[in-house]
C-alpha positions in Angstrom: -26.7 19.5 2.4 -29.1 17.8 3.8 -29.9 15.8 7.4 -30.7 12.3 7.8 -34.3 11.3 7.9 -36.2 11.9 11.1 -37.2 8.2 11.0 -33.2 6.9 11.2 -31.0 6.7 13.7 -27.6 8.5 12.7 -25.5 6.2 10.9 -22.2 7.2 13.4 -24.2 7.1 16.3 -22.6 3.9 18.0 -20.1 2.3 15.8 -18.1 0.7 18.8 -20.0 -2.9 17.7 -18.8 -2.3 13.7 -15.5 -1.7 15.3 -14.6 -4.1 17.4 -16.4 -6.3 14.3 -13.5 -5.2 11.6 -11.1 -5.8 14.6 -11.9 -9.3 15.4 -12.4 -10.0 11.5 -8.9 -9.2 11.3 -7.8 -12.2 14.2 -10.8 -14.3 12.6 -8.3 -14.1 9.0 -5.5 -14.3 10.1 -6.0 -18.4 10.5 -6.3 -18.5 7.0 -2.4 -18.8 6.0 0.1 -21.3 4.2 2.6 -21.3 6.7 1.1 -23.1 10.1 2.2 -20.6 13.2 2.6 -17.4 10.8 0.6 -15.5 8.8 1.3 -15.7 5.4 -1.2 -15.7 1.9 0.5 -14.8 -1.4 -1.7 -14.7 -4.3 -4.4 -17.2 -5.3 -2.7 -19.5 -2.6 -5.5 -22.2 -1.2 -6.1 -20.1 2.2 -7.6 -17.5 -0.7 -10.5 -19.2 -1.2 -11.0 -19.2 2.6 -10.9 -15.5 2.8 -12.9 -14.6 0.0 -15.7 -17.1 1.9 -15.6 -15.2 4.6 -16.1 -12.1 2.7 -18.9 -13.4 0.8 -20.6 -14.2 3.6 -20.3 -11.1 5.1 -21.7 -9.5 1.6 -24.4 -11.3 1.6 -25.4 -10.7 5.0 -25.7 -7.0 3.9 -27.5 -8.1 0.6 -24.5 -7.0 -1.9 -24.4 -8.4 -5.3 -21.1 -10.5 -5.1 -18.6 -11.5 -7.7 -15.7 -12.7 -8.0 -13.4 -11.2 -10.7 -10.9 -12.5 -13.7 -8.2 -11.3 -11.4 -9.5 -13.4 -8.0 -10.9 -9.7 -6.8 -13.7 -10.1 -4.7 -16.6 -7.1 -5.4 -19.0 -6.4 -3.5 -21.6 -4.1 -4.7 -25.1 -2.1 -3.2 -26.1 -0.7 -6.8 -27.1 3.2 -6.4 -30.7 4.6 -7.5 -30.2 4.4 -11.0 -28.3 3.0 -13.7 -26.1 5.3 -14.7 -25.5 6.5 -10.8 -21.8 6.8 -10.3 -19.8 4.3 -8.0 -17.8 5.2 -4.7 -15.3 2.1 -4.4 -13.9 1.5 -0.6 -11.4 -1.2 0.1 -8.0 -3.1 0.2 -5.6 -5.8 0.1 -5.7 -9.7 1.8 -2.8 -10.8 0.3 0.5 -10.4 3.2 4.3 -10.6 3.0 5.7 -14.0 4.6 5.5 -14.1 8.5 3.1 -10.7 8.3 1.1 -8.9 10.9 -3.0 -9.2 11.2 -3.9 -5.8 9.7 -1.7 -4.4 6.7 -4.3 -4.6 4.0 -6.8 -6.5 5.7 -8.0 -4.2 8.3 -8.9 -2.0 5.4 -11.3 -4.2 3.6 -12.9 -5.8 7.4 -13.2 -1.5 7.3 -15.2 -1.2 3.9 -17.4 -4.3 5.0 -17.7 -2.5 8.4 -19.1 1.3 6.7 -21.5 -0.8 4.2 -23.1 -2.0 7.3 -23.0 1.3 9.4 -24.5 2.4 6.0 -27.1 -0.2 5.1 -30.1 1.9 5.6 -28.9 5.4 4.7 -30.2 6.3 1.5 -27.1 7.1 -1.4 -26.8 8.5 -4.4 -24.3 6.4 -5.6 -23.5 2.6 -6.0 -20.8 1.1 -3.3 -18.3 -1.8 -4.0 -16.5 -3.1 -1.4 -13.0 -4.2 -2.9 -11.1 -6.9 -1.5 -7.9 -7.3 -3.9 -6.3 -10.5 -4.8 -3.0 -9.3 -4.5 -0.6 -6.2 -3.7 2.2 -7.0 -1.7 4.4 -8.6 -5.2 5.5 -11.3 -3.3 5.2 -14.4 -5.9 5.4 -12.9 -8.7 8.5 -10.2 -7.8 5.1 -7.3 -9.4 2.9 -5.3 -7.3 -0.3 -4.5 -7.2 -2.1 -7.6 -9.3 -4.9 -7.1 -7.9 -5.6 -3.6 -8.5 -3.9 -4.1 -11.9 -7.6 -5.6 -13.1 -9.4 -2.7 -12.6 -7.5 -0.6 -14.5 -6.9 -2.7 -17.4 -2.9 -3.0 -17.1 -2.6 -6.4 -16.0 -2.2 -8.1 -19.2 1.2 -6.2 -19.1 2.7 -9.1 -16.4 0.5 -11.9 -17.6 3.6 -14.0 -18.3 5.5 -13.2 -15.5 7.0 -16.3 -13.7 7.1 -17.2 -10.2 10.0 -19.1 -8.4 8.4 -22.4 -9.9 7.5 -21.4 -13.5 4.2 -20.7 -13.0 2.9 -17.5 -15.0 0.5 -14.9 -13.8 -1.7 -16.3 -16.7 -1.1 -19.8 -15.1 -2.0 -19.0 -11.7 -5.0 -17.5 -12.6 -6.1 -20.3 -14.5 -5.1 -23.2 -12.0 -7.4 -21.1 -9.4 -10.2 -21.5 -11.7 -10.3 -17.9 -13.4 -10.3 -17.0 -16.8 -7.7 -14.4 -18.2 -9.8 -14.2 -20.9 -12.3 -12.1 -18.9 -10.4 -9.8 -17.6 -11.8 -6.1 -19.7 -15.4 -7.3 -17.6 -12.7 -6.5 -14.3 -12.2 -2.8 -15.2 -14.3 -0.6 -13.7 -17.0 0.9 -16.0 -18.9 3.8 -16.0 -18.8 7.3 -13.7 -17.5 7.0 -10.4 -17.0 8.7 -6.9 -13.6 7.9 -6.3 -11.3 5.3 -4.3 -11.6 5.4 -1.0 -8.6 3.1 1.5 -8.2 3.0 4.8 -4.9 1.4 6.5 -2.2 1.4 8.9 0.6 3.7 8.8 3.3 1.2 9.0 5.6 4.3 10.2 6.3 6.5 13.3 4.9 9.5 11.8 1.1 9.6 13.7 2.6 8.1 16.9 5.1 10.6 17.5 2.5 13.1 16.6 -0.2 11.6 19.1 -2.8 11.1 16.4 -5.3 8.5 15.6 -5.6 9.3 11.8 -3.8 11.0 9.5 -4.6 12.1 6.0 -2.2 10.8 3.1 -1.3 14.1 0.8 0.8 12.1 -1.7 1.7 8.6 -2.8 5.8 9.1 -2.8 7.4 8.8 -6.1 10.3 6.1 -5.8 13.3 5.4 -8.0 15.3 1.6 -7.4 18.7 1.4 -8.7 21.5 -1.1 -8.9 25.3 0.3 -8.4 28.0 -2.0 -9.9 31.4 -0.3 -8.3 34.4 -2.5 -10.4 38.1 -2.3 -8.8 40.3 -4.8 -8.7 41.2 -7.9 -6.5 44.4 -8.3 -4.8 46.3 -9.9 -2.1 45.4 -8.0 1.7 48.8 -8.4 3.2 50.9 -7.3 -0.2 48.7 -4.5 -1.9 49.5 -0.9 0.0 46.9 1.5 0.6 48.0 3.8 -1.6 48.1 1.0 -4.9 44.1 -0.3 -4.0 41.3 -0.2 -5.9 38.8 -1.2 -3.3 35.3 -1.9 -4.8 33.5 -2.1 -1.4 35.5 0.6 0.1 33.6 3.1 -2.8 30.3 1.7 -2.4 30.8 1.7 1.7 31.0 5.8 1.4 28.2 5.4 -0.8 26.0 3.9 1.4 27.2 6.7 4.1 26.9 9.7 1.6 22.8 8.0 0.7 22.2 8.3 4.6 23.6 11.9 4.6 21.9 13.4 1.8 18.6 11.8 3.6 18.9 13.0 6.7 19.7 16.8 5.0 16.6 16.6 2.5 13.2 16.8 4.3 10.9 14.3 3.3 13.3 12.1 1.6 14.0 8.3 2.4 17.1 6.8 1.1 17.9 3.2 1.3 21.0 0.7 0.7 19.2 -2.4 1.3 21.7 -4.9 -0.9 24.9 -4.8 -0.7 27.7 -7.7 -1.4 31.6 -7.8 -2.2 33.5 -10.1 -4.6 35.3 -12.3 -4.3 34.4 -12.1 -0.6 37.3 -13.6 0.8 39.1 -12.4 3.8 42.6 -11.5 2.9 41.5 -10.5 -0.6 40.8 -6.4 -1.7 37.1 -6.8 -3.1 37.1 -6.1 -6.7 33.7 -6.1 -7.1 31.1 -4.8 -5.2 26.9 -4.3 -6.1 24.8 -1.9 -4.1 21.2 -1.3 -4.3 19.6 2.2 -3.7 15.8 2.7 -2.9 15.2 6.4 -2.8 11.7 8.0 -2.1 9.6 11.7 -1.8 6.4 12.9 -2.2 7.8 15.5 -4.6 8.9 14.0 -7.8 11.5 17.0 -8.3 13.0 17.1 -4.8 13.0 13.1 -5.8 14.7 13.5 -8.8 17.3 16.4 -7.7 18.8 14.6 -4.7 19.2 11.4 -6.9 21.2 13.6 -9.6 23.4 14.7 -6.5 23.6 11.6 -5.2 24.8 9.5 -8.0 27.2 12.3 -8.9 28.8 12.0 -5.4 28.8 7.4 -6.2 31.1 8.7 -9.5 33.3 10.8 -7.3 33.9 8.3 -4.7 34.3 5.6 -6.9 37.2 8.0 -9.4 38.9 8.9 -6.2 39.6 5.3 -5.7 40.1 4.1 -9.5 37.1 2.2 -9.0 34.2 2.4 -12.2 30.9 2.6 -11.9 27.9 1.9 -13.6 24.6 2.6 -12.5 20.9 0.6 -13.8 18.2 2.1 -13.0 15.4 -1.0 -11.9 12.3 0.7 -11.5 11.2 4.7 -11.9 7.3 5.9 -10.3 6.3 8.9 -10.1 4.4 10.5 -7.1 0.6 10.0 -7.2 -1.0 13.1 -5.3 -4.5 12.0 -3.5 -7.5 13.7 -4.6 -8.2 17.2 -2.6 -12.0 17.1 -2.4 -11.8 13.6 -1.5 -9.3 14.4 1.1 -11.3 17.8 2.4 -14.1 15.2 2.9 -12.1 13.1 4.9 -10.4 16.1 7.1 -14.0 17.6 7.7 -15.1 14.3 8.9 -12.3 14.0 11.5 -13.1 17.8 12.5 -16.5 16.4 12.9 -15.0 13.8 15.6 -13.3 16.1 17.4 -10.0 14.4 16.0 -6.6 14.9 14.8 -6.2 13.9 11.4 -2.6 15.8 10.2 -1.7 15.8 6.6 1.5 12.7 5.6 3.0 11.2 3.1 3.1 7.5 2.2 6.4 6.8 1.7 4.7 2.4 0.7 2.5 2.0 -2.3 -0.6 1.0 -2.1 -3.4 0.5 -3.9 -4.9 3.8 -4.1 -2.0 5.1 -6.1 -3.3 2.6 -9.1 -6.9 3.3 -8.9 -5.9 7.3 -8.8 -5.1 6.9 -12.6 -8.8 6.2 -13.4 -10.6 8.2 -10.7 -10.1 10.2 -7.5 -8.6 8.4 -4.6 -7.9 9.0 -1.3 -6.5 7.3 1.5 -7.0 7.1 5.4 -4.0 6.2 7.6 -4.3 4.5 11.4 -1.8 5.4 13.8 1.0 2.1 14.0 2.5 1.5 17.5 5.7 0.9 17.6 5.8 1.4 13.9 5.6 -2.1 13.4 4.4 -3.6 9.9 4.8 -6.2 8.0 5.9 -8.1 10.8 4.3 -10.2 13.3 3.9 -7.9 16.6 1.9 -5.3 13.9 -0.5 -4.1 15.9 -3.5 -1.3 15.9 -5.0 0.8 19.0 -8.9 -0.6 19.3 -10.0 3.3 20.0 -7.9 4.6 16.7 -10.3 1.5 14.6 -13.3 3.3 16.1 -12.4 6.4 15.0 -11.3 5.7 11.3 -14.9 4.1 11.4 -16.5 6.9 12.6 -14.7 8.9 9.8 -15.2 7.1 7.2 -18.9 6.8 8.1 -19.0 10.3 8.4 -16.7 11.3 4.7 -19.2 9.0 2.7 -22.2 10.5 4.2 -20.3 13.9 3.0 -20.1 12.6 -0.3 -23.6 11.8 -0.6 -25.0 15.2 0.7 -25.6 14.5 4.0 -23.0 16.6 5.9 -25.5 17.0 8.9 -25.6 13.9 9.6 -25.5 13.9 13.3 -23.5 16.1 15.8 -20.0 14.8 17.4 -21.1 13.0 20.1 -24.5 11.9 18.7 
């Protein structure tokens, strides 16, 4: 490993300015939104252009080649020594949810832009993009992770996707002014690094632990379902107990025996988040009722075992009432474990800064788990007060920004052989 040159400064040794720059970059975007008095920016909305202005601005401040991708990505890049010099990629999402907080996604990126800078004069062996994705929260489109999609070379797979007005992926691209035609110059080419994120929590996990930053072990694996329980409607008053065939009734104990299994299985998230009855009248027995189920772990078998249990307990309860059942399955990912040297780098760095860093889960997908399919990736997680996210009051700690600066600062100096670069402190 090697020290950095007695002629520069340490590249962590006062990052409180970069800092409280990412911070304020996040307040500075957050007046770039469709609704007036909320934040809110789906994909390739007008307020896009606005952000990826500011970002370019930013780039170019640093001297960054910037482009602007087939999928609205913008990419920044500080090209390494040599051609054929791998790339290490750091970024995130600007797209929100409706009525969304300042920092899920965007903090991440202001983040990126923020470690470029701390970086600017530290020689690297490697090229560094800053990615700013188009897209990741799936909110016009119903698909995640659009965005991200690009690089990878699986977007053309929801090109003709519609949103709620009929407009197509392919159509939305082209209205901004892109060309879907160009999308193979998006994926990324070439040797790299890996994928580096940085982003909130949006869970309790780091606050109840008192930590600043944790360390993401796995991106959870996540089955959706839909649970059609059919009875049969009949009069309240007149029907007796005994002689019911109560749709809801079956899918109530369902949602109870979900929560149950949950709460038993460590690590595992379980979630009714739909549920309706039919006719849905008051003095009728439902004869009809759907359910939804959203069930999540960082282990695919521990995953895959409790939903074998659980949908085997939805058949019991539904036979014990007379009720059937039939079961779609909307959506199956697998868990995407992050990348162990990638996340040694990261733990060493935190060691370095005298900080706790613990090892969690990401129950949320995010970008890193469709960049891990074409090269390491890693992710960095800031403590969430309150546990709020995607939601207005989301919020971050100012000191906890510092220190995933600091870290990250201090992992991609790792990366690049320079481990000694500066004492804790410096």
């Amino acid at each position: 490993m090697t020290a950095p040159h007695p002629d520069h400064p340490s590249p962590v040794a006062d990052l409180g300015p970069l800092a409280r720059r990412a911070l304020a970059a996040c307040a500075e975007l957050a007046r770039f939104t469709e609704t007036p008095g909320e934040i809110t920016r789906t994909f390739l909305c007008p307020q896009s252009r606005e952000v990826t202005a500011y970002f370019s601005a930013w780039a170019h401040d640093l001297g960054l080649n910037v482009r602007l991708d087939a999928a609205g990505n913008l990419r920044a890049r500080r090209e390494g020594p040599a051609p054929e010099s791998p790339t290490l990629y750091l970024g995130s999402h600007v797209d929100t949810v409706p009525n969304a907080g300042a920092y899920d996604g965007v903090l991440g990126v202001t983040l990126a832009y923020a470690v470029a800078e701390a970086l600017r004069a530290a020689p690297l062996p490697f090229a560094l993009e800053l990615l700013a994705f188009s897209e990741e929260e799936g909110v016009r489109f119903g698909v995640p992770f659009i965005g991200s999609r690009a690089l990878v070379g699986t977007l053309d797979e929801v090109l003709g996707r519609q949103d709620a007005q009929g407009i197509s992926v392919r159509g939305a691209l082209e209205a901004y002014g892109l060309t879907p035609a160009e999308l193979p110059e998006a994926e990324v080419r070439g040797p790299s690094v890996g994928f580096l994120e940085l982003h909130i929590e949006q869970g309790p996990v780091l606050q109840a632990a008192g930590a600043p930053l944790g360390v993401v072990t796995a991106i959870a694996g996540q089955n959706r379902l839909r649970l059609d329980f059919a009875g049969q409607a009949a009069h309240a008053g007149t029907t007796p107990m005994a002689h019911r065939r109560d749709a809801l009734a079956a899918a109530a104990r369902f949602v109870v025996a979900a929560e149950e299994l949950a709460r038993a299985t460590p690590g595992l998230v379980a979630t009714v988040g739909m549920l309706s009855a039919h006719p849905g009248a008051i003095n009728v027995i439902p004869g009809a009722a759907h359910a939804t189920l959203d069930i999540r772990h960082e282990q695919d078998a521990a995953r895959q075992e409790a939903l074998k249990t659980l949908l085997a307990q939805a058949h019991a309860l539904a036979a014990e009432r007379g009720v059937t059942l039939t079961v779609t399955e909307t959506m199956t990912q697998p868990a995407v474990p992050m990348n162990p040297g990638l996340r040694a780098a990261l733990h060493r760095a935190a060691a370095a800064e005298g900080l706790s860093a613990p090892d969690l889960p990401s129950g949320a997908g995010h970008d890193a788990m469709v960049l891990a399919t074409r090269m390491p990736a890693a992710m960095l997680f800031l403590r969430s007060p309150n546990a709020m996210s995607h939601h207005p009051d989301e919020t971050v700690n100012p000191e906890d920004v510092d220190a995933a600066l600091r870290v990250a600062v201090r992992a991609v100096l790792a990366l690049a052989g320079q481990d000694g670069a500066g004492e804790h402190g410096a």
